[in-house]
FISEVO-436012 format. One record per residue (C-alpha): residue in three letters; x, y, z; residue number from 1. Coordinates in steps of 0.5 Angstrom, whole numbers, plus 500, padded with zeros to 3 digits. Layout:
+---------+-----+-----+-----+-----+
: residuo :  xx :  yy :  zz : num :
+---------+-----+-----+-----+-----+
:     ala :   X :   Y :   Z : NUM :
...
+---------+-----+-----+-----+-----+
//
This chain:
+---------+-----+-----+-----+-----+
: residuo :  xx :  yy :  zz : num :
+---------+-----+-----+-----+-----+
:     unk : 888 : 397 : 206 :   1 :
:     unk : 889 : 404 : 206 :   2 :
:     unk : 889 : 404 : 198 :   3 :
:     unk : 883 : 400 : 198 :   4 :
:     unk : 879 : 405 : 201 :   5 :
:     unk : 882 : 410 : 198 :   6 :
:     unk : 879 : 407 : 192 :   7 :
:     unk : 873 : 405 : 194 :   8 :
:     unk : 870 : 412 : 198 :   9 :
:     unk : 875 : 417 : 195 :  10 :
:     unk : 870 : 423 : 198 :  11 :
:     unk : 871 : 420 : 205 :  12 :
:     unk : 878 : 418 : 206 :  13 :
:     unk : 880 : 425 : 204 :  14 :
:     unk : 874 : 428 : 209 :  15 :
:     unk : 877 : 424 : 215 :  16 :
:     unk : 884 : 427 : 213 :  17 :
:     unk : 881 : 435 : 213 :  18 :
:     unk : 878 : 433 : 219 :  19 :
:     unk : 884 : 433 : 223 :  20 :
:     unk : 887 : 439 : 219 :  21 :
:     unk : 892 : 435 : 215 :  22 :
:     unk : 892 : 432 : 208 :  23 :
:     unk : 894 : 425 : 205 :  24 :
:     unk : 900 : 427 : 203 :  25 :
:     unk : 902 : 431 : 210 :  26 :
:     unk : 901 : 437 : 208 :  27 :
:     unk : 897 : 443 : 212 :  28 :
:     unk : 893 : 447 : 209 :  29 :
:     unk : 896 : 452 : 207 :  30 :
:     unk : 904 : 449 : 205 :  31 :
:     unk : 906 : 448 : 198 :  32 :
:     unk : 910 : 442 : 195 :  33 :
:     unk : 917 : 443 : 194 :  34 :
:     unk : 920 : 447 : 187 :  35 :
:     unk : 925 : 445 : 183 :  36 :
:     unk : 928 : 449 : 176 :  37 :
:     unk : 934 : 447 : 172 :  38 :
:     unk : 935 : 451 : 167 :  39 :
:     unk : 939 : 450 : 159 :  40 :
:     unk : 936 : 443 : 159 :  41 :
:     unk : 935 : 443 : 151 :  42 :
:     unk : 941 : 446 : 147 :  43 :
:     unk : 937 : 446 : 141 :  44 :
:     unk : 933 : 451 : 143 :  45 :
:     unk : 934 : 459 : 145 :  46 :
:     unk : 932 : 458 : 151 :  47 :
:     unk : 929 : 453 : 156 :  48 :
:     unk : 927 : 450 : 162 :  49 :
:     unk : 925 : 446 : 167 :  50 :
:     unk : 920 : 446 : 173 :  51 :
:     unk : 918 : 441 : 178 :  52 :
:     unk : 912 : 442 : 183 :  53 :
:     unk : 912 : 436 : 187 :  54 :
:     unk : 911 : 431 : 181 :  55 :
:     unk : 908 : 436 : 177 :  56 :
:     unk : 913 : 437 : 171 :  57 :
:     unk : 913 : 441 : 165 :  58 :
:     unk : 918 : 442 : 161 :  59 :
:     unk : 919 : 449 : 156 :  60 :
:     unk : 922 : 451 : 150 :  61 :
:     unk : 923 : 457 : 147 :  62 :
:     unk : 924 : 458 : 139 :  63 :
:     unk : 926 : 464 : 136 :  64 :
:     unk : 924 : 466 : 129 :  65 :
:     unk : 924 : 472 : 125 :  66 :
:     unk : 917 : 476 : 121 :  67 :
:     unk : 913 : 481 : 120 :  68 :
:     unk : 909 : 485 : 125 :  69 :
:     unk : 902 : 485 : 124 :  70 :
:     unk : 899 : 492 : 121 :  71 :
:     unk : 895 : 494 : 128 :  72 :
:     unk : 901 : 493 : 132 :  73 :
:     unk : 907 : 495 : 127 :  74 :
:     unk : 912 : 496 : 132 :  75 :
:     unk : 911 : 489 : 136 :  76 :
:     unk : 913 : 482 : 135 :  77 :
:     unk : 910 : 476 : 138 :  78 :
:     unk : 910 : 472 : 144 :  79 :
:     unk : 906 : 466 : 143 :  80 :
:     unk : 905 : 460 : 149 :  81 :
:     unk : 903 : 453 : 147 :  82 :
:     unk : 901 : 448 : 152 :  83 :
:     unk : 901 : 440 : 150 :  84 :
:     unk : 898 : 435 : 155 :  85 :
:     unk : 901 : 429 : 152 :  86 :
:     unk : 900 : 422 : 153 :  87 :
:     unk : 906 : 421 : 158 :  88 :
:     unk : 903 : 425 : 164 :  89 :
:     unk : 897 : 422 : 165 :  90 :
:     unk : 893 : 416 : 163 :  91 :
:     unk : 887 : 420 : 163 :  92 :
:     unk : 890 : 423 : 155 :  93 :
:     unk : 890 : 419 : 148 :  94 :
:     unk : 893 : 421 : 143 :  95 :
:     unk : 891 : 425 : 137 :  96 :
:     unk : 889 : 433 : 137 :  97 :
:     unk : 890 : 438 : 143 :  98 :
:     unk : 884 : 436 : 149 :  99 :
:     unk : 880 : 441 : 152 : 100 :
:     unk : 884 : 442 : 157 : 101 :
:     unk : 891 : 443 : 154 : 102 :
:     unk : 887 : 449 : 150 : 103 :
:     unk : 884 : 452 : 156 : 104 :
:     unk : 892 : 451 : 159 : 105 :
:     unk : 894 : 454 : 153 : 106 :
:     unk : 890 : 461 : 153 : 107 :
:     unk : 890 : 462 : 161 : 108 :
:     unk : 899 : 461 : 160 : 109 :
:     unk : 897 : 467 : 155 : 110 :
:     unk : 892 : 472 : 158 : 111 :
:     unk : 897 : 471 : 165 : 112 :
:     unk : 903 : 474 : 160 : 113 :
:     unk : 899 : 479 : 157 : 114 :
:     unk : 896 : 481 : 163 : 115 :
:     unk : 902 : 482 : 168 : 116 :
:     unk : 906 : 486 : 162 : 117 :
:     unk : 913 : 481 : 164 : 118 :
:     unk : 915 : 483 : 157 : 119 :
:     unk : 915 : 489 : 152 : 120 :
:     unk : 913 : 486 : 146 : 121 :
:     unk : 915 : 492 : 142 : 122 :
:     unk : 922 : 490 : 145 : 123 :
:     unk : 922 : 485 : 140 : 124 :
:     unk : 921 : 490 : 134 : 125 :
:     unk : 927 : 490 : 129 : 126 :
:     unk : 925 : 495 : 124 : 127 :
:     unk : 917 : 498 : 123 : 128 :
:     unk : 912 : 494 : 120 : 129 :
:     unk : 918 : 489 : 116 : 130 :
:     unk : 922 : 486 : 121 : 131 :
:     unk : 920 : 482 : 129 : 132 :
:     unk : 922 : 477 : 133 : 133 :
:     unk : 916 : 471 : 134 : 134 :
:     unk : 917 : 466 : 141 : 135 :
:     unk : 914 : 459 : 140 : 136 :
:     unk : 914 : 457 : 148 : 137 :
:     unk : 913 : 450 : 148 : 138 :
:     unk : 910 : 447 : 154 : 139 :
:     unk : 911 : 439 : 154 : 140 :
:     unk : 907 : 437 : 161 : 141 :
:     unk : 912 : 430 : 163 : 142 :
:     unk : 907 : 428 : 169 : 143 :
:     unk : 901 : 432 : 171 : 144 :
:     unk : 900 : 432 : 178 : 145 :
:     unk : 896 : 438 : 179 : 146 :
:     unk : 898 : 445 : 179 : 147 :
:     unk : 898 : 446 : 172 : 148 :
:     unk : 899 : 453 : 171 : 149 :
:     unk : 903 : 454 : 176 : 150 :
:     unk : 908 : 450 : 174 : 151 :
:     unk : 907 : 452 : 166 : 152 :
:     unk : 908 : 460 : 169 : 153 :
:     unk : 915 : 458 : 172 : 154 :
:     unk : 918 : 454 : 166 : 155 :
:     unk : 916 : 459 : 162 : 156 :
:     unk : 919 : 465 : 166 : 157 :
:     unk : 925 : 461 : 167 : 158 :
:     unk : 926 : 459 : 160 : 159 :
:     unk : 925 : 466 : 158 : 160 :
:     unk : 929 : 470 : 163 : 161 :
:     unk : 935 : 464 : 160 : 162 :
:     unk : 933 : 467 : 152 : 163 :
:     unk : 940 : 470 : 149 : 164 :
:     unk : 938 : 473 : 141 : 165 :
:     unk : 943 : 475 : 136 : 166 :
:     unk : 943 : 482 : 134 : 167 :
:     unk : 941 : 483 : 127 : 168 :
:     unk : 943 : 488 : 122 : 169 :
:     unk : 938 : 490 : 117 : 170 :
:     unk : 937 : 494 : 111 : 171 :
:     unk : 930 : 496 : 109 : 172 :
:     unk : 931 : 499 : 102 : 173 :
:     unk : 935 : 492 : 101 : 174 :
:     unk : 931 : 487 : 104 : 175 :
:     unk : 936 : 484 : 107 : 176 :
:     unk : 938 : 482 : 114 : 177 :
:     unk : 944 : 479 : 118 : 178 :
:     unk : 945 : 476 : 125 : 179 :
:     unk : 951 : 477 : 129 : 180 :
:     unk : 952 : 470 : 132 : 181 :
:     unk : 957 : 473 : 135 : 182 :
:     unk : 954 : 479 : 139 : 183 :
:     unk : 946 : 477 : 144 : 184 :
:     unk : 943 : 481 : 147 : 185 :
:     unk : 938 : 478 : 153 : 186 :
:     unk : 929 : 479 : 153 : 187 :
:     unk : 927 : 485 : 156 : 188 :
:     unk : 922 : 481 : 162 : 189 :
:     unk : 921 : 487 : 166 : 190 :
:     unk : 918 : 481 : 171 : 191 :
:     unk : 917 : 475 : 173 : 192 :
:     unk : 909 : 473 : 174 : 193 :
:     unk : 908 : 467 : 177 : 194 :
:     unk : 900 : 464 : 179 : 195 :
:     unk : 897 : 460 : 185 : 196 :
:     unk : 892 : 454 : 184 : 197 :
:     unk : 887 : 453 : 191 : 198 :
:     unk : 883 : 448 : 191 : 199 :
:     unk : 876 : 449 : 195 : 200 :
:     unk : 874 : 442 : 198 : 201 :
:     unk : 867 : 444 : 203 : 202 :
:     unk : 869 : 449 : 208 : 203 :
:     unk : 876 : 449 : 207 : 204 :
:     unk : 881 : 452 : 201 : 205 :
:     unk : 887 : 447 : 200 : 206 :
:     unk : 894 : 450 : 197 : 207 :
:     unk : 898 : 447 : 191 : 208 :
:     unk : 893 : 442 : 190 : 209 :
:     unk : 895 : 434 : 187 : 210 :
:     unk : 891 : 432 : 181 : 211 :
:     unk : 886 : 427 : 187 : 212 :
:     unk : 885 : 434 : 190 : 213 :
:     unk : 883 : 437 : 184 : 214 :
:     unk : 880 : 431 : 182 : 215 :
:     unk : 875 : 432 : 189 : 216 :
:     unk : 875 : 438 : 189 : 217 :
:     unk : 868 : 443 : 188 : 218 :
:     unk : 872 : 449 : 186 : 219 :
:     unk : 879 : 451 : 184 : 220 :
:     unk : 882 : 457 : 183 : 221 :
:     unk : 888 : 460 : 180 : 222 :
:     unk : 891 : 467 : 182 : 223 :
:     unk : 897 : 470 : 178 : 224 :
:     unk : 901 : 476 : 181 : 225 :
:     unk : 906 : 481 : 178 : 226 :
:     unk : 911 : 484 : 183 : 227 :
:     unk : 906 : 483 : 188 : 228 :
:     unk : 900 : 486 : 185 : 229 :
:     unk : 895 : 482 : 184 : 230 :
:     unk : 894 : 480 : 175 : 231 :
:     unk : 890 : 475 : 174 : 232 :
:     unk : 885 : 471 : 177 : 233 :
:     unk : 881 : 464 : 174 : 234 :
:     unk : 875 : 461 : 178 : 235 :
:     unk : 872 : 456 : 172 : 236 :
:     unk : 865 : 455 : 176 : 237 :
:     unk : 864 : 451 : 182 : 238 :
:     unk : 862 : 452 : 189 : 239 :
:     unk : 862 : 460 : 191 : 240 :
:     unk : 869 : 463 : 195 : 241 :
:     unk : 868 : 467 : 200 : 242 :
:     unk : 871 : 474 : 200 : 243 :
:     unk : 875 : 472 : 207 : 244 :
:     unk : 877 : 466 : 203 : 245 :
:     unk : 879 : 470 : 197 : 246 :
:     unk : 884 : 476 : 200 : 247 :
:     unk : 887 : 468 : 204 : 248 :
:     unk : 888 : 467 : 197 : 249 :
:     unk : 891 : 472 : 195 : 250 :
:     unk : 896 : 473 : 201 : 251 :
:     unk : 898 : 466 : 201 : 252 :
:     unk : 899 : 467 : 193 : 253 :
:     unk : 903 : 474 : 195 : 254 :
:     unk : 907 : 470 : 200 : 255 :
:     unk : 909 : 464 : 195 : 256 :
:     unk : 911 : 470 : 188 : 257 :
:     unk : 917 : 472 : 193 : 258 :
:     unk : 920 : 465 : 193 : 259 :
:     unk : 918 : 464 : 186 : 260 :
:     unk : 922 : 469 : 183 : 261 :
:     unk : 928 : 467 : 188 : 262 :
:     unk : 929 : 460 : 186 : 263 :
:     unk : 928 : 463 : 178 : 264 :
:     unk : 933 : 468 : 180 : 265 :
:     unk : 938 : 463 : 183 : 266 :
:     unk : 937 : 458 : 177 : 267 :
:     unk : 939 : 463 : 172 : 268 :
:     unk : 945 : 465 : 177 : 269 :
:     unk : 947 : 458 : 177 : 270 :
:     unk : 947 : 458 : 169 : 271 :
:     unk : 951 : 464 : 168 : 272 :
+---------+-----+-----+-----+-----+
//
């Protein structure tokens, strides 16, 4: 019955929990769902990584390869995020060129990288305007059951921080380069950045929302953090915020960042 009328009255079968100061799934206000990262899951890659918000699940993938700097930044490699929502996380994707919502993705994962400076670029130059390491970060959405961007963030970090690149001998006059396999040397994340997605549902602002609760929700908004400073913060329209709510926002965001960071720190432990 209580499927039913959920169904039918989506908007007041959500309200009727609100009143009472709980959500459908148990949750108060302000309480997050269960994180889990499991790091090396893909050995074909450089690194990769797990990450697990409730069902939320994103997988992550990183491929190392070798190029040229561009001219404006000679001395800096790359450090390119692509997040895909297949078919296979949500019933609400067909197959074909990425939605509008995997792009948005995408370029929000990139501006929270660029913006928080988790990882010198310029570490990744081998030899000036000839030679630089490029990341590919893949990001596969498993099953999207909101947060997003907080589970991207956290698969990310994660896979990175387990990244090991083989040292290169280069000779410029000669053109040519030789990877010690043997000798690997770590990213240098200065870092780890993590981002809190809320949602605004009338009066009152919901933590680590579900995909129902975005779905019926009249404005989200995603904050990102950098060793507790404030880095990013999305609003993509939608009902105004308050400025109490906000900073409310941001505190819990604050709050969230140091378990974040604990449980990549401890996975990566777990690892070694």
């Amino acid at each position: 019955m209580s499927e039913q009328y959920k169904i039918l009255h989506p908007v007041k079968y959500y309200r009727d929990y609100l009143a009472h100061n709980i959500r459908p799934d148990g949750r108060e206000f302000d309480k997050y769902r269960p994180i889990v990262v499991n790091l090396g899951s893909i050995s074909t890659a450089d690194g990769s990584a797990i990450a697990k918000v409730g069902r939320t699940t994103v997988v992550c993938g990183i491929k190392a390869e070798l190029c040229q700097p561009k001219a404006e930044a000679a001395n800096e490699g790359f450090l390119i995020p692509n997040v895909e929502l297949p078919p296979l996380c949500s019933s609400k994707f067909r197959p074909g060129p990425p939605t509008e919502q995997a792009q948005v993705a995408t370029q929000l994962v990139a501006d929270i990288l660029k913006n928080s400076e988790c990882l010198d670029l310029k570490s990744l130059c081998i030899f000036p305007d000839k030679l630089a390491w490029c990341l590919f970060a893949d990001l596969i959405c498993l099953d999207l059951d909101g947060s997003l961007i907080d589970a991207c963030m956290i698969a990310l970090m994660a896979a990175l921080k387990s990244v090991r690149l083989p040292v290169i001998d280069y000779d410029p006059a000669l053109d040519n380069k030789q990877a010690n396999l043997e000798h690997r040397k770590p990213l240098n994340i200065t870092n780890i950045p993590s981002s809190t997605t809320f949602a605004k549902f009338d009066d009152k602002i919901v933590m680590d929302p579900t995909v129902d609760e975005e779905d019926l929700s009249t404005a989200l908004i995603t904050i990102a953090l950098r060793k507790n400073e404030l880095c990013f913060v999305h609003k993509p329209g939608g009902a105004s915020v308050t400025d109490e709510q906000l900073l409310k926002c941001i505190d819990e965001s604050q709050k969230r960042a140091i378990v974040i960071e604990g449980i990549v720190e401890t996975a990566l432990r777990s690892l070694q």
